[in-house]
C-alpha positions as CSV (number, residue, x, y, z in Angstrom):
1,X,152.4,-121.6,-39.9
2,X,148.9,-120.9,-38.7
3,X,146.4,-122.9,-40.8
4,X,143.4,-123.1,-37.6
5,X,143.9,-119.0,-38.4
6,X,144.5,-118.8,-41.8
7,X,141.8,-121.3,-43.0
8,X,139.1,-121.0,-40.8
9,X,136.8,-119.7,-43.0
10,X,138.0,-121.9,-46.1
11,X,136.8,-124.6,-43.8
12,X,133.9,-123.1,-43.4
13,X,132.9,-122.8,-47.0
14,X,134.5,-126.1,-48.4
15,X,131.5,-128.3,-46.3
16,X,128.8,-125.7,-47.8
17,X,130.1,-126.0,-51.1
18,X,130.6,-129.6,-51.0
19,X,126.9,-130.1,-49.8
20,X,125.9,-127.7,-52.7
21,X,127.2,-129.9,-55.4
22,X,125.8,-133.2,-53.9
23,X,122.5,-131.6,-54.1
24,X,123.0,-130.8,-57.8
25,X,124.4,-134.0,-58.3
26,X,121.2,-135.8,-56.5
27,X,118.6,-133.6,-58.6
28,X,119.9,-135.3,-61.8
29,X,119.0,-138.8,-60.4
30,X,115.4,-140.3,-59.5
31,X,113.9,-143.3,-57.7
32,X,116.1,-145.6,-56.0
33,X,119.5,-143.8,-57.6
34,X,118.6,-140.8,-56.0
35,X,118.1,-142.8,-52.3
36,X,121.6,-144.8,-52.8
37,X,123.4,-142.0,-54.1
38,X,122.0,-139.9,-50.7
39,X,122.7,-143.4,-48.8
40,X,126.4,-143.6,-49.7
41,X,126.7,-139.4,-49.4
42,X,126.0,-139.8,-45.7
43,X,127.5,-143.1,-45.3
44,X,131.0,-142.0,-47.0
45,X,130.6,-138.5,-44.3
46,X,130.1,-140.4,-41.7
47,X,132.8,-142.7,-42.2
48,X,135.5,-140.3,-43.0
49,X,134.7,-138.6,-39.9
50,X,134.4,-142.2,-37.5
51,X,137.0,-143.9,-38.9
52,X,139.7,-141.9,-41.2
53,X,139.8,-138.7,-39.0
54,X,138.5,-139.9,-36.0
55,X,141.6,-138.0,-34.3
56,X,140.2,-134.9,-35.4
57,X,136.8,-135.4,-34.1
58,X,137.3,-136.0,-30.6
59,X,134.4,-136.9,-28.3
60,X,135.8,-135.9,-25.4
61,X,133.3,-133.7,-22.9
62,X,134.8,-130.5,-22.4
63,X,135.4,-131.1,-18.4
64,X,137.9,-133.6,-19.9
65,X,139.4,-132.1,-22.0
66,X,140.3,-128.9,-19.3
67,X,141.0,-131.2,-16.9
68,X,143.8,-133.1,-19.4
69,X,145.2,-129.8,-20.1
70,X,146.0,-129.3,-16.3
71,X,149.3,-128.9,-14.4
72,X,150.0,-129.5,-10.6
73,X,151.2,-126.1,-11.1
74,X,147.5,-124.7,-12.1
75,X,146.0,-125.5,-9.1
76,X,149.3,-122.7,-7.3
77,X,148.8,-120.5,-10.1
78,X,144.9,-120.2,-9.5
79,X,145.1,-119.5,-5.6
80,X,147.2,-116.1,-6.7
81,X,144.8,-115.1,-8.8
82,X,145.3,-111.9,-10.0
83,X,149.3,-112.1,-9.9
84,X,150.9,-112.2,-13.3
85,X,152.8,-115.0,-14.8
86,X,154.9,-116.6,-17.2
87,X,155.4,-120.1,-18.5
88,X,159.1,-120.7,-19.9
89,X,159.3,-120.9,-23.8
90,X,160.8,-124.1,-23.3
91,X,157.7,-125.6,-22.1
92,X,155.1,-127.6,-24.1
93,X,154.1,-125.5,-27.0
94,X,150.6,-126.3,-25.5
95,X,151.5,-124.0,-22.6
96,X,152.0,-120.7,-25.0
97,X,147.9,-120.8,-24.3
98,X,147.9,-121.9,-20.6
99,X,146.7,-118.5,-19.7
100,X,143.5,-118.8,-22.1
101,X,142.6,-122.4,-20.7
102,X,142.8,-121.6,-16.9
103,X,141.5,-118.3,-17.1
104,X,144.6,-116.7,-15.8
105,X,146.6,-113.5,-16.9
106,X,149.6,-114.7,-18.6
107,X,152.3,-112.5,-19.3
108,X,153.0,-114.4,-22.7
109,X,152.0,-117.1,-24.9
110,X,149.4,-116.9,-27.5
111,X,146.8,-113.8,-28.3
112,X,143.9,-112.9,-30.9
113,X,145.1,-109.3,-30.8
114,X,148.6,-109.0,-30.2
115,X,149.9,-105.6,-30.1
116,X,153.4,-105.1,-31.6
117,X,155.1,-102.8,-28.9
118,X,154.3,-105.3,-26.6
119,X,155.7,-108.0,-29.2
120,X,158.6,-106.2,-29.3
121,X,159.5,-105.7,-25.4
122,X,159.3,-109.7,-24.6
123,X,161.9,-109.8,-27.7
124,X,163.9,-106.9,-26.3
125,X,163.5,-108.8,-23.1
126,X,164.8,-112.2,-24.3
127,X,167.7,-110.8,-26.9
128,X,168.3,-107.5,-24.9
129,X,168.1,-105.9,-28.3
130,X,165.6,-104.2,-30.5
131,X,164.3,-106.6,-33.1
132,X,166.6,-106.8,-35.9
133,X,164.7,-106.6,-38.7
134,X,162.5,-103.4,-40.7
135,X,159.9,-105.9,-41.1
136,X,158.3,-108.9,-39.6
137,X,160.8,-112.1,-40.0
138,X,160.0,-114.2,-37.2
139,X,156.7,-115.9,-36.1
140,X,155.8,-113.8,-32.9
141,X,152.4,-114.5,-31.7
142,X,153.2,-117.1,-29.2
143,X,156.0,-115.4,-28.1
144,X,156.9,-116.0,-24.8
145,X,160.1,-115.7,-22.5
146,X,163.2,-117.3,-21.5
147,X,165.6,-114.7,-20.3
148,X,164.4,-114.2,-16.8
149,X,167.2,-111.6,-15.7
150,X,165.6,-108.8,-17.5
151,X,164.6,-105.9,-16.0
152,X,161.4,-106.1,-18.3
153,X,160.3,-109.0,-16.4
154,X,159.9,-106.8,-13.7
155,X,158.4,-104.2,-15.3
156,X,155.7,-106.4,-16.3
157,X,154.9,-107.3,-13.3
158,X,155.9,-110.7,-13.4
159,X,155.7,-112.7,-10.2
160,X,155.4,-116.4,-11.1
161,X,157.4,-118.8,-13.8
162,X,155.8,-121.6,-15.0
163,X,159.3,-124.0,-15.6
164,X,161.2,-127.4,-15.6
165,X,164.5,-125.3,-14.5
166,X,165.6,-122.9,-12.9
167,X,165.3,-118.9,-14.4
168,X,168.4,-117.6,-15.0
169,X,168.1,-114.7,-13.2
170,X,168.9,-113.5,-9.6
171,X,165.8,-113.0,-7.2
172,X,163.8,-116.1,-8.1
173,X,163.3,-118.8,-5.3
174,X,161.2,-122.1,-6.0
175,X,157.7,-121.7,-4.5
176,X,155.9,-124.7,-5.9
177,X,157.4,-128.0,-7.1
178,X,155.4,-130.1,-9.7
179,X,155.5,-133.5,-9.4
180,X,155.1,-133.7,-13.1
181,X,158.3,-132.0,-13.3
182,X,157.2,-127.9,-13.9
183,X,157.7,-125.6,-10.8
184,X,156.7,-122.5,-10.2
185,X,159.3,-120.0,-9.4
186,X,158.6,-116.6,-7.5
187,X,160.3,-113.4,-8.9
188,X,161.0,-111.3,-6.0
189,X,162.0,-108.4,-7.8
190,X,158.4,-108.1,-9.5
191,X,157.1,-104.5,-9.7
192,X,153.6,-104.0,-8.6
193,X,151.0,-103.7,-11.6
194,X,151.4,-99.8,-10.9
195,X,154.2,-97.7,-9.2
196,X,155.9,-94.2,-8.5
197,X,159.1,-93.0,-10.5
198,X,160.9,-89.7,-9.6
199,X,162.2,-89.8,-13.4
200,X,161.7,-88.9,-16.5
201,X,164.2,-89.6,-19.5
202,X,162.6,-88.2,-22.7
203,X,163.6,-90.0,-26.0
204,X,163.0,-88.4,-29.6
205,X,161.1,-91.8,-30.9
206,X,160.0,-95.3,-30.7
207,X,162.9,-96.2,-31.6
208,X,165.2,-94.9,-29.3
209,X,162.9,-95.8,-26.7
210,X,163.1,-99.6,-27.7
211,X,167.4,-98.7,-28.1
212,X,166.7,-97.4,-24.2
213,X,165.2,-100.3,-22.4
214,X,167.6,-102.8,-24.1
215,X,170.4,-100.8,-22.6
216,X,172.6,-102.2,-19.5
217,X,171.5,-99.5,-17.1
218,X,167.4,-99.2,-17.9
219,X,166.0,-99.3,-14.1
220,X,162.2,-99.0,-14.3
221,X,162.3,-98.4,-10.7
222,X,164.2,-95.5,-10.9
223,X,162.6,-93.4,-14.0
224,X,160.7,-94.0,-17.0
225,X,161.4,-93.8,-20.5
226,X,159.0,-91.1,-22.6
227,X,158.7,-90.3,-25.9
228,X,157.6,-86.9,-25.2
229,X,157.6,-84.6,-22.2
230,X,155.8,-85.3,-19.6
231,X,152.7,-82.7,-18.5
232,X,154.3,-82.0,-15.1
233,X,157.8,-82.9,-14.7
234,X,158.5,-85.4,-11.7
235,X,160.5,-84.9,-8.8
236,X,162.4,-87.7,-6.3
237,X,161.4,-85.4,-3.3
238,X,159.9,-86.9,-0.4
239,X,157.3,-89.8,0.2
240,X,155.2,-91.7,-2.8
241,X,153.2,-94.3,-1.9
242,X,150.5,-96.4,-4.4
243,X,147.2,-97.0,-2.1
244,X,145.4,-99.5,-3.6
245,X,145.5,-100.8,-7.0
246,X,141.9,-102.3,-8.0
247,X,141.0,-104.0,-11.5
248,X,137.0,-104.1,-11.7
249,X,136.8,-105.4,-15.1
250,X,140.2,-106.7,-17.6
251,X,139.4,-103.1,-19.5
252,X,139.4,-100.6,-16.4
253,X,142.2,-100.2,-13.5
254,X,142.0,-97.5,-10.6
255,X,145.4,-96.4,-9.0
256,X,145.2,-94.5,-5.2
257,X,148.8,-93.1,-5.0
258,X,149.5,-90.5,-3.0
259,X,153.3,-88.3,-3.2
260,X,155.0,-85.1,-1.2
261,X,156.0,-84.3,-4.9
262,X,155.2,-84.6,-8.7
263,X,155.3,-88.1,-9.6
264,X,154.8,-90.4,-13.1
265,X,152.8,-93.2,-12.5
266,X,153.4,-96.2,-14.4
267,X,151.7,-99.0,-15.0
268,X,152.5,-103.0,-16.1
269,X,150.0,-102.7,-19.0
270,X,150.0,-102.3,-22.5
271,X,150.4,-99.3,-24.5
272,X,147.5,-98.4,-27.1
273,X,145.5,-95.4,-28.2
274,X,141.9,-96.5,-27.5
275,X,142.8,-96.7,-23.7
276,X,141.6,-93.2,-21.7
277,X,143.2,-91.6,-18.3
278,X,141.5,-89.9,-15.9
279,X,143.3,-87.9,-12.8
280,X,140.4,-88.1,-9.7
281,X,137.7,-87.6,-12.8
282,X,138.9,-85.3,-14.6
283,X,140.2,-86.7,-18.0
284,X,144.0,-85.6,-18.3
285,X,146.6,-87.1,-20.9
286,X,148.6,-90.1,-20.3
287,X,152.1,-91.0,-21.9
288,X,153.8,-94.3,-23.6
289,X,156.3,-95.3,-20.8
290,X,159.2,-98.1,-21.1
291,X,158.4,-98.1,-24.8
292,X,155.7,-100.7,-24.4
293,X,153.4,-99.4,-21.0
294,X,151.3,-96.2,-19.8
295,X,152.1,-93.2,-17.6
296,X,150.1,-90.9,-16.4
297,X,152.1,-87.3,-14.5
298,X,150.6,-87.3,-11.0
299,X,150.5,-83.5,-8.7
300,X,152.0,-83.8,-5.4
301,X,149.2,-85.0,-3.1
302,X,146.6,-87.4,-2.8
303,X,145.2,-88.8,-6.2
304,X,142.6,-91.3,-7.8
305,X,144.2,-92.3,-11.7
306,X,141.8,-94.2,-13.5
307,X,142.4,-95.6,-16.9
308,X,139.1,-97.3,-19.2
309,X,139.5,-99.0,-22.6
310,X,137.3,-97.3,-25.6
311,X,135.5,-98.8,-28.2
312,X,137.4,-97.1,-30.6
313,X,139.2,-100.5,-32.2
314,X,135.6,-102.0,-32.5
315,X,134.3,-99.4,-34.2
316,X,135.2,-100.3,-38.0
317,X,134.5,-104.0,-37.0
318,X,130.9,-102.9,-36.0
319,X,130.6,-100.8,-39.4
320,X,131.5,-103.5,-41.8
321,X,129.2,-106.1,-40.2
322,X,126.4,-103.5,-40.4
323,X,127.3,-103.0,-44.3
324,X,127.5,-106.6,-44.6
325,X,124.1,-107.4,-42.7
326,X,122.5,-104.8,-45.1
327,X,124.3,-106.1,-48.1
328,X,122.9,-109.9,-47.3
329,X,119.3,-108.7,-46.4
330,X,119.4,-106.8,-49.9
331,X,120.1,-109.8,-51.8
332,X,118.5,-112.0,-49.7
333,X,115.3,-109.4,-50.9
334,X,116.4,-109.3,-54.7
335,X,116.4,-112.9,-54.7
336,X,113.2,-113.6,-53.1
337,X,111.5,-111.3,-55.8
């Protein structure tokens, strides 16, 4: 399904390989043989990739090749920047990595590191049901959206749709239409990428957390979905208000909230273990929220959360290239001597 993944490297090594037995092939000959046989090598190279697979081996400037990949949309898209979006499934398949080419925080489409949990919410989203299956049956990496009614559309924070129709779902009004023939919708009903909730409903698993935000009455707006209890239980009473909401760098956000009472504070992002809270510098525990996002149990008052991504994912990926460095220098060594 994936062969620029899945062969990568085998196309790596087939060239090298290739070249290796042309030079063994080429040490057997002498004189002119050796110069024609070298001759037609290159000549047979160069051909294949002029002429047979020229397609392949575009020699289009990059500035080009951006610009071609371009919607009248874009140009909407990129004076929001910073506002979330997604483009419609039913798009161009090109568009699952629209957010990669602009530079822009899509809500979907294609990642290196997809998380599952996430995964699973866009199909909870779209089916408004927990995927079917004990193991993986479908091709999820580009998976993108196309039930826009959802309140997990909201949840994530999801202001724009990049579409050729309209979402089926209330709350959406055309902001930008494409003479090309994709719009840009406005969601409405977005949530900010971080807000109050006054409740907590506490789940025994993953599971029945994924069974909970399929149901017909989830509301993120009006409580959040834990797996466990949270550290300070969270009370509807009075004011809560979020401050400011600042991103300084895609692996760091700072909330200002401030509440008359105990509050959770949720955020649009994804769930996983390497990320870190921190309650006005002080590092505290945060909580899987909506099955897929983060929470962090805020006192009454006035309150800085932070949240920073560790290195703790690049940590074995750092380890084995430092084997492997040693491991080549080693032979490298043997084979000198």
């Amino acid at each position: 399904r994936c062969p620029a993944r899945a062969l990568y490297l085998f196309t790596l090594a087939v060239p090298m390989l290739a070249a290796d037995g042309l030079d063994r092939l080429a040490e057997r000959l002498r004189g002119r043989r050796r110069t024609a046989f070298v001759a037609l090598a290159v000549a047979i190279t160069a051909g294949d990739l002029l002429v047979a697979d020229r397609h392949w081996n575009p020699s289009l400037p990059l500035a080009e090749a951006e610009a071609a990949g371009r919607l009248d949309a874009t140009a909407f898209l990129e004076a929001h920047r910073g506002d979330r979006y997604v483009n419609d499934v039913h798009l161009d398949h090109a568009l699952h990595g629209s957010g990669l080419l602009w530079g822009l925080e899509d809500a979907s489409g294609y990642s290196s590191l997809p998380i599952w949990r996430y995964l699973h919410a866009l199909w909870i989203a779209n089916h408004g049901a927990p995927y079917p299956h004990a193991r993986i049956h479908d091709d999820l990496s580009a998976q993108g959206l196309w039930r826009f009614s959802s309140p997990l559309v909201d949840a994530l924070a999801v202001r724009w749709v990049l579409t050729a129709r309209p979402p089926n779902g209330p709350g959406y009004r055309l902001a930008f239409h494409g003479a090309d023939g994709v719009d840009v919708w406005e969601n409405t009903e977005a949530l900010p990428r971080a807000w109050l909730v006054g409740g907590a409903r506490v789940v025994g698993d993953a599971a029945a957390a994924a069974r909970a935000i399929a149901a017909p009455d989830f509301d993120p707006r009006r409580e959040a979905v834990l797996e466990e209890p949270p550290s300070i239980a969270p009370s509807s009473d009075g004011e809560a208000v979020v401050e400011r909401i600042e991103l300084p760098s895609p692996t760091e956000i700072a909330v200002t909230v401030r509440c008359a009472a105990p509050r959770l504070l949720v955020l649009a992002e994804p769930a996983h273990p390497d990320w870190h809270a921190f309650l006005d510098g002080a590092e505290v525990k945060w909580a899987v929220a909506d099955y897929a996002l983060r929470a962090v149990a805020v006192p009454a008052g006035r309150h800085v959360v932070t949240m920073r991504l560790g290195a703790g994912a690049t940590r074995p990926g750092l380890a084995l290239g430092a084997l492997a460095l040693v491991l080549v220098g080693a032979l490298a060594l043997r084979r000198r001597r």
